[in-house]
N, C-alpha and C positions, 0 to 999 in steps of 0.2 A: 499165220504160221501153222496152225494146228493142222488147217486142213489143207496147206499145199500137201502134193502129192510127191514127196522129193525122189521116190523113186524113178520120178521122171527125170531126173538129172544128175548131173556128174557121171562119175562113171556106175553107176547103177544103171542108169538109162542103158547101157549097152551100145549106146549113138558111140562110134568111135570121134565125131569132132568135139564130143562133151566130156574127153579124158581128162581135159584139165580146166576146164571153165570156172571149179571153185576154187582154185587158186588162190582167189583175188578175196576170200570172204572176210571180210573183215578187217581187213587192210586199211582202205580206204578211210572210213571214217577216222582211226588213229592217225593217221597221215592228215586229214584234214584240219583235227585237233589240234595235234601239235604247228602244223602251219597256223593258223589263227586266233591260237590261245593267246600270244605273249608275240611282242617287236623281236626279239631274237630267232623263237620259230618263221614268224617270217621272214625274216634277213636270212636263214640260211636255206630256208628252201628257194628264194630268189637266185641267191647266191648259186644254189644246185642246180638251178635253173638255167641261167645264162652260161655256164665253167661248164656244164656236166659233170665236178669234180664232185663228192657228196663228204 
């Protein structure tokens, strides 16, 4: 972490398809958690899964 160079990315890069690429940071792993902590996080993200309903 120390020595990536983040200025290469997001919008700092100045790349206009990297305006929204971090988005996503940190998302994921929460969302993983909570699917596989506990039988209820999984029943509902299955459940979110098949419905599309959340």
């Amino acid at each position: 972490m120390e020595t990536t160079r983040w200025e290469h990315y997001g919008r700092k890069s100045g790349n206009e398809k990297c305006q929204d690429c971090m988005v996503h940071c940190g998302y994921e792993a929460t969302a993983v958690d909570d699917t596989f902590s506990s039988w209820k996080g999984f029943k509902d993200t299955l459940v979110a899964t098949i419905t599309g309903k959340l």
